[in-house]
KOLTIPA-851582 format. One record per residue: x, y, z of N, C-alpha, C, O in turn. Coordinates in steps of 0.1 Angstrom, whole numbers, plus 5000, padded with zeros to 4 digits. Atoms other than C-alpha are relative to their C-alpha. Layout:
KOLTIPA-851582
XYZXYZXYZXYZ;...
//
This chain:
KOLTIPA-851582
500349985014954548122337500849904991500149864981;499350045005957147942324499649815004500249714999;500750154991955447602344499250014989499649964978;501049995011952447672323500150004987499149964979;499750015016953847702289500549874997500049804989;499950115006955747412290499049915005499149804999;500850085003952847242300498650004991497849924991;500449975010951047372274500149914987499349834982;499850045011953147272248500349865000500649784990;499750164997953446942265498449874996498249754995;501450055000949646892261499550014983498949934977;500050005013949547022227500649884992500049834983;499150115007952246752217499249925002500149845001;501150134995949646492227499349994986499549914976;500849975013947046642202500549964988499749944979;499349955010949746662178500049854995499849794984;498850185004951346292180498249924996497949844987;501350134998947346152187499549954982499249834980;500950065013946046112147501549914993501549854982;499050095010949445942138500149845008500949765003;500150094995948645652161498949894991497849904987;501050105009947445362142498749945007499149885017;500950024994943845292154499649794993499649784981;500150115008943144872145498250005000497550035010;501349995005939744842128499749825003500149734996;500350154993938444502149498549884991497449924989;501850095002935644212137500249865008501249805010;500050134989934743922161498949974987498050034982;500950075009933443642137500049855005501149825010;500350094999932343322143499549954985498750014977;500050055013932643052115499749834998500449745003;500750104997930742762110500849884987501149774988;499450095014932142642074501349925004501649935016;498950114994935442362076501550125003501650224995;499349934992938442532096500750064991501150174995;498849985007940742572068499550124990500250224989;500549915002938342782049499650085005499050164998;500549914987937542972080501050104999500950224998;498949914996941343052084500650114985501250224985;499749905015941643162044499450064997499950144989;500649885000938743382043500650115011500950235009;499649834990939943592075500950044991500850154987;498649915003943543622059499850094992500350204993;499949915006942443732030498850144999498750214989;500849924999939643962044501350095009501350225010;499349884991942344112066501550104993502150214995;498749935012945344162036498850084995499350174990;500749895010942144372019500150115003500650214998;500449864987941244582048501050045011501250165015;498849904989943944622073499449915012500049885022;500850034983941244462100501049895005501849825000;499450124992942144242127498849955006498050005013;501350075001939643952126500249885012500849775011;500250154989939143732161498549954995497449994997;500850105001937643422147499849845007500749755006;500150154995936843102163498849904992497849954987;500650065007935142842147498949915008498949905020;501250094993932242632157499049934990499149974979;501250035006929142432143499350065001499550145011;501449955001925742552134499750045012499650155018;501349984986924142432165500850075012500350145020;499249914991927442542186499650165002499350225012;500049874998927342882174498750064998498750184996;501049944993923842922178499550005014498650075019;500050024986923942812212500850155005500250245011;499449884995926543102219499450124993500050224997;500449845001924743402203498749975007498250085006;500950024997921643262220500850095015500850225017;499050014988923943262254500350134999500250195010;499549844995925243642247499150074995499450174990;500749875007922243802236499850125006499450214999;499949874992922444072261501050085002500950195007;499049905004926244162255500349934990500649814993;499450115011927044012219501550044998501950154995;498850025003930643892218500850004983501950014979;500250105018930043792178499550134993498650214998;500749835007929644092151499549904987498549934981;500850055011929043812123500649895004501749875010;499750094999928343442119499849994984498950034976;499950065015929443312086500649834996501649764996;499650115008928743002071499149845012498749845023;500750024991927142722082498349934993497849984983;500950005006923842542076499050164999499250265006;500649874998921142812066498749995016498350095022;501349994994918142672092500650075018499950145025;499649944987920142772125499750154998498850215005;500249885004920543102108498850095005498650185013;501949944998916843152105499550025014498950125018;500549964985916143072142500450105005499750165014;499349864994918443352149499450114996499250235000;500749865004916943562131498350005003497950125003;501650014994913043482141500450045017499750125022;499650024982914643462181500550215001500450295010;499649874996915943822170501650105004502050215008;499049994996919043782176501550054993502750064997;499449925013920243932138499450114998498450175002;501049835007919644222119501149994988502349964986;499549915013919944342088500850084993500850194998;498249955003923344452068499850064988500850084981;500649885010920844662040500949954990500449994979;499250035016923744502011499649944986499349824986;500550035017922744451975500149834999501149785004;500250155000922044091969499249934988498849814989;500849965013920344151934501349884991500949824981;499250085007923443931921500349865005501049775000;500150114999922643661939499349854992498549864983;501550125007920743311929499450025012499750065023;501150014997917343251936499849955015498950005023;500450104988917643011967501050085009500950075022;499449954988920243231984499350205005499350275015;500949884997918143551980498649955004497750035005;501550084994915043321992500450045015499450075021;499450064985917143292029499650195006499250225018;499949874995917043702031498350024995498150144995;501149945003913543722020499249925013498550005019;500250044990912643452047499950095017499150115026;499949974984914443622076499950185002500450245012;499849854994913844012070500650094994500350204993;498850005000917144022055501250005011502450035010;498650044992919143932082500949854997501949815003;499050124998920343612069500349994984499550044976;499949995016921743572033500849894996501949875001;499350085003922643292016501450034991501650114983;498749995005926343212008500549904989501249924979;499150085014926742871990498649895006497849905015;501450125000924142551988501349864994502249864987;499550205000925342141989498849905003497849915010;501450144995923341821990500449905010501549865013;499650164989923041542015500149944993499749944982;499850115009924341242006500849905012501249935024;499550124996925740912015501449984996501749984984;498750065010929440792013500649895010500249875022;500150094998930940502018502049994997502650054988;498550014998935140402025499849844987499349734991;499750125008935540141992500849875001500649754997;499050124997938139942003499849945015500649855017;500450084986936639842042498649994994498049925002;501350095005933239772021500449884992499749784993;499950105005934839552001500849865006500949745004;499350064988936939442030499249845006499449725006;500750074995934039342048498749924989497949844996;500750045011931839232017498750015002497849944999;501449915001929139472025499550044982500350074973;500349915007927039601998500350114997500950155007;500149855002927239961985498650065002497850034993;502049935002923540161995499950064994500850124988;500649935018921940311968499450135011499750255012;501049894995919340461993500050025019500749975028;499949924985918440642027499449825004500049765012;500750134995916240282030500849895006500549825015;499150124994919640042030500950035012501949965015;499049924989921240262058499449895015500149875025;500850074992918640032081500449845002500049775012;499650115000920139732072501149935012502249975017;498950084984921339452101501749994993502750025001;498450015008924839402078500350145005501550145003;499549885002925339772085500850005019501750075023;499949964987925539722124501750015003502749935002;498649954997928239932136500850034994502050014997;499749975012929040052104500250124996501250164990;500449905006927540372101500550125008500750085020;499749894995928540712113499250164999499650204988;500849864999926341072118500250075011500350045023;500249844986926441392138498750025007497550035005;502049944991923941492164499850124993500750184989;500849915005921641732152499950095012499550205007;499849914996921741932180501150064999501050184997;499449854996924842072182500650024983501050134979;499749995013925741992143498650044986497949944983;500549945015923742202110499649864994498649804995;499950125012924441902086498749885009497649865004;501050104998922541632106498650065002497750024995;501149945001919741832115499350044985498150054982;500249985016919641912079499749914993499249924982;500350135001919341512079498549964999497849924991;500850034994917041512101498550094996497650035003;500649895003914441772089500049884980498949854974;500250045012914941592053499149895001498149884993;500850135001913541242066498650095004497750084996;501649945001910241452078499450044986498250024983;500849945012909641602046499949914991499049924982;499950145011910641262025498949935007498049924998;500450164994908841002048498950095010498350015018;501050004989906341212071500749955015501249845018;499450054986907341242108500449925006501649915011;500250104991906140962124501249924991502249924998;499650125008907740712094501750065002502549985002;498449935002911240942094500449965014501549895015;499150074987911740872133500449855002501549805005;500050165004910840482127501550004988502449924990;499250015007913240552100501649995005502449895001;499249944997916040742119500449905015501549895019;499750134987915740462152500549904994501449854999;499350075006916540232128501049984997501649885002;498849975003919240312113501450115010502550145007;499250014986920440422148500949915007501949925014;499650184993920540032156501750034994502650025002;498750045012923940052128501350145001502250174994;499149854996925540392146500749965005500449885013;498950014988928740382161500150115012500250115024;499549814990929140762172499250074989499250064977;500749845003927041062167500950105006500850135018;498849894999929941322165499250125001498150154998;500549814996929641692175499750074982498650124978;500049955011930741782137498849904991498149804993;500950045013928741762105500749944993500049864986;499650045010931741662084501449865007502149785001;499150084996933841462111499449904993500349844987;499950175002932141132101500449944985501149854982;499250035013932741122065501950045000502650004990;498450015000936641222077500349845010501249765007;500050164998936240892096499749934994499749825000;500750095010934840712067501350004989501649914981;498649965012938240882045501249895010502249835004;498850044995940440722072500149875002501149825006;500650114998938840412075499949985016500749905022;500350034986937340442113499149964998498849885007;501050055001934240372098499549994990499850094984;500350045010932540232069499050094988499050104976;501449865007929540502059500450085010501050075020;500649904992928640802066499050094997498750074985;501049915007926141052060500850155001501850175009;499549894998926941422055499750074986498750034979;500549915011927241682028500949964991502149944993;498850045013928441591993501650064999502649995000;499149975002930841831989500750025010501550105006;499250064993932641762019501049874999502249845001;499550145005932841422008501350014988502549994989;499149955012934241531974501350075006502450015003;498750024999936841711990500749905006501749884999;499450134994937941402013500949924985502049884984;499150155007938241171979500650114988500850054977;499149895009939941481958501549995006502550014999;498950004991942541431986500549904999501749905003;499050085005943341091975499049875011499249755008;500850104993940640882003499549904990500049914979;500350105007938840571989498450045004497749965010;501550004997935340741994499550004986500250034977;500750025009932340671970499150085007499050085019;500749944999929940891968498549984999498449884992;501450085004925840831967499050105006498750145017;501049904996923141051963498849904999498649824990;501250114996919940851977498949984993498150074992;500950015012917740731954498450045007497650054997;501149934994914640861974500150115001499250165009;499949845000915741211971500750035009501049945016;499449964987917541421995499750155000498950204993;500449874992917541782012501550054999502649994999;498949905000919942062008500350125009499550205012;499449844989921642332029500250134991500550134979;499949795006921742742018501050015015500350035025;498649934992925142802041499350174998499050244988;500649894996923843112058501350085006502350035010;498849904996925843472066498850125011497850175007;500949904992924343702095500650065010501050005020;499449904991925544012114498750015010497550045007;500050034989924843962152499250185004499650295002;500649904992921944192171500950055010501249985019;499849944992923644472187502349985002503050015012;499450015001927044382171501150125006500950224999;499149924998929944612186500650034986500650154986;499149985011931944632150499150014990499750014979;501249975011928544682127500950044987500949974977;499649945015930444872101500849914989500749874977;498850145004933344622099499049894994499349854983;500750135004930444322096499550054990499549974981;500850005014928644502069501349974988500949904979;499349995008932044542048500449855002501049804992;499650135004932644162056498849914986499249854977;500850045001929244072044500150034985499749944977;499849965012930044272012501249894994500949814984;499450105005933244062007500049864998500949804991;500150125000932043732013498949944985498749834979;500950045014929343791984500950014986500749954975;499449915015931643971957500049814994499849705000;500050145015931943671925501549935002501849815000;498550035002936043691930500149925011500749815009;499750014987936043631969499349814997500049714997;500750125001933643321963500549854991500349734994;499550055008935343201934501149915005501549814999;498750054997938343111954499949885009500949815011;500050124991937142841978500649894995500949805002;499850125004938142591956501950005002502549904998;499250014995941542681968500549905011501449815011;499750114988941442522000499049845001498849765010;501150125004938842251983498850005005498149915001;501749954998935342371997499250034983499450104974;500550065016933442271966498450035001497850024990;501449924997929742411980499950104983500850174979;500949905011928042591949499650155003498550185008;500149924994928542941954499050074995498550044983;501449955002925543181956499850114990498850134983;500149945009926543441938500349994981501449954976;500050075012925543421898501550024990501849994979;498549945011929143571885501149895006502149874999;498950084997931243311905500249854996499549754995;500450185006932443001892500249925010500549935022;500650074991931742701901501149885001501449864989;498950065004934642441906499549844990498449794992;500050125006934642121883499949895008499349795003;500450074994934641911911498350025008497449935009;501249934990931742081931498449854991498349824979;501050095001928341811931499150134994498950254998;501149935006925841901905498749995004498149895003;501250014992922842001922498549924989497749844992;500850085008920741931888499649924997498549924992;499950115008921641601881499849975016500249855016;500450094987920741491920498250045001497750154997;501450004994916841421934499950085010499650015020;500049874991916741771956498149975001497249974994;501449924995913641801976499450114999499950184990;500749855002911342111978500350035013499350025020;499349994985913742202012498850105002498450164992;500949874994911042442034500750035007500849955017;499349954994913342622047499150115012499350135024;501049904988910742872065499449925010499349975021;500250064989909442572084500649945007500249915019;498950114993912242362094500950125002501850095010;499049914996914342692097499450095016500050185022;500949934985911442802130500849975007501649885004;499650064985912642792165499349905000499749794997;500850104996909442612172500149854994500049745001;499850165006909742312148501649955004502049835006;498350064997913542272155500449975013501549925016;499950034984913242262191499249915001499749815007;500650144998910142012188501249874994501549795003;499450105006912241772167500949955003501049835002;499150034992915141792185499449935008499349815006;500450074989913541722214499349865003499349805014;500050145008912041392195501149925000501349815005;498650115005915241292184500649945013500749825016;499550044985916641302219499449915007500249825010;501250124996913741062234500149904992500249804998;500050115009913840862203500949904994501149784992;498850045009916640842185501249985009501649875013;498649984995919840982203500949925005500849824998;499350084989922240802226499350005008498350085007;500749974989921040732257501650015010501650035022;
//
């Protein structure tokens, strides 16, 4: 009798102690945007909430390669940031879903991205392609400055130039996908072999080559403005150049993962990444992207989309699997390294 009571009250005390046990509220995210802005959104998603956020970072085409890769146990509860067209494949492939959050305060082009995919994909912030160029190794070498996508072809340039592969990097594909809709297929690969001849390195990243163009490893580069902008805010010798034949813009896409383990957690991130305050603050760590929502400002540095030659981006056709996998698979035959 006296066996049984105290194990009674020894079982009881279990019950008792169990709800004072801190339980940690978990999010696995994968983050496509530049590292530094990766690491100051978690912190301050995790001083809000209490969560504990395992993030790792990756590109576009990286981190659509790995939710492709776990679609049958997903590791990833959200991918934030990032061009928008990977996004989309994921969400046509099935591999997103829908996080139902008010989006009524967004702009037009980032509420376009959730009208596209379902709502599983929602735009976060928009930048333009552009050209930049290290001032003091152009004038070094007594190169020109390029006005347009046309002087990137030029024999003076050979071994000059710098870009990311489009497979595993957003940003060049985002290149790459612009020369089709500028120049018509056929004329954009003629384009794109060309100005191949004048490549050093096709980097994994989207924004490494303009950080080699800040350091002077290489003379151009192509990439996204406001990348650039932060580089020469930092004190680099880059010049900036939006292409006189127009260019193509990214919608930085946000999308919680088919079959996410932490769902509730991703919806509450998904909420904080839109609020006006949260968005407001990139310009902290110098991410100068144009944020989506219409209550956030916008930094004084940040590239004016108005005052640049923006394409009519099709995001629904260049954001397919089907067309992004043909093209790729172009570029690699045509263009790529060998």
């Amino acid at each position: 009798m006296k066996h049984s009571l105290k194990l009674g009250i020894a079982v009881l005390g279990l019950f008792v102690a169990a709800p004072q046990v801190a339980f940690t509220q978990e999010l696995n995210l994968v983050c496509s945007a530049e590292q530094d802005w990766c690491d100051f959104m978690v912190n301050l998603f995790e001083e809000e909430t209490g969560a504990d956020v395992a993030m790792v970072r990756k590109s576009s085409g990286e981190a659509l390669a790995q939710v492709r890769a776990e679609a049958s146990n997903p590791k990833i509860d959200v991918w934030w940031g990032g061009t928008g067209d990977p996004h989309l494949v994921a969400a046509e492939e099935g591999l997103t879903q829908a996080s139902g959050v008010d989006i009524s305060e967004l702009q037009d082009w980032a509420q376009n991205m959730a009208t596209i995919s379902d709502g599983k994909t929602i735009g976060i912030y928009a930048g333009a392609l552009g050209i930049a160029y290290n001032s003091e190794l152009l004038a070094e070498k007594g190169l020109e400055a390029p006005k347009c996508w046309a002087d990137l072809a030029d024999p003076s340039y050979v071994g000059e130039i710098q870009v990311a592969n489009p497979n595993s990097s957003g940003t060049a594909y985002t290149e790459l996908a612009t020369f089709v809709q500028l120049f018509g297929e056929d004329e954009a690969f003629a384009r794109l072999k060309a100005i191949g001849e004048n490549v050093n390195q096709y980097t994994k990243s989207g924004s490494a080559p303009s950080k080699a163009a800040g350091r002077g490893e290489t003379t151009i580069s192509i990439g996204f403005m406001h990348d650039m902008v932060k580089l020469a805010s930092s004190g680099f010798p880059l010049e900036i150049v939006a292409p006189c034949e127009g260019t193509g813009y990214e919608v930085g896409g946000m999308s919680i993962i088919e079959g996410a383990r932490n769902f509730d957690m991703a919806v509450k991130w998904v909420e904080f990444a839109l609020r006006p305050d949260i968005q407001s603050r990139s310009v902290e760590v110098k991410s100068f992207q144009v944020p989506s929502n219409k209550n956030a400002s916008v930094a004084p540095e940040s590239p004016d989309l108005a005052s640049i030659k923006l394409i009519d981006y099709d995001f629904a056709t260049y954001g397919s699997s089907e067309t992004r996998g043909r093209l790729l698979a172009r570029w690699d035959d045509e263009v790529g390294p060998n």
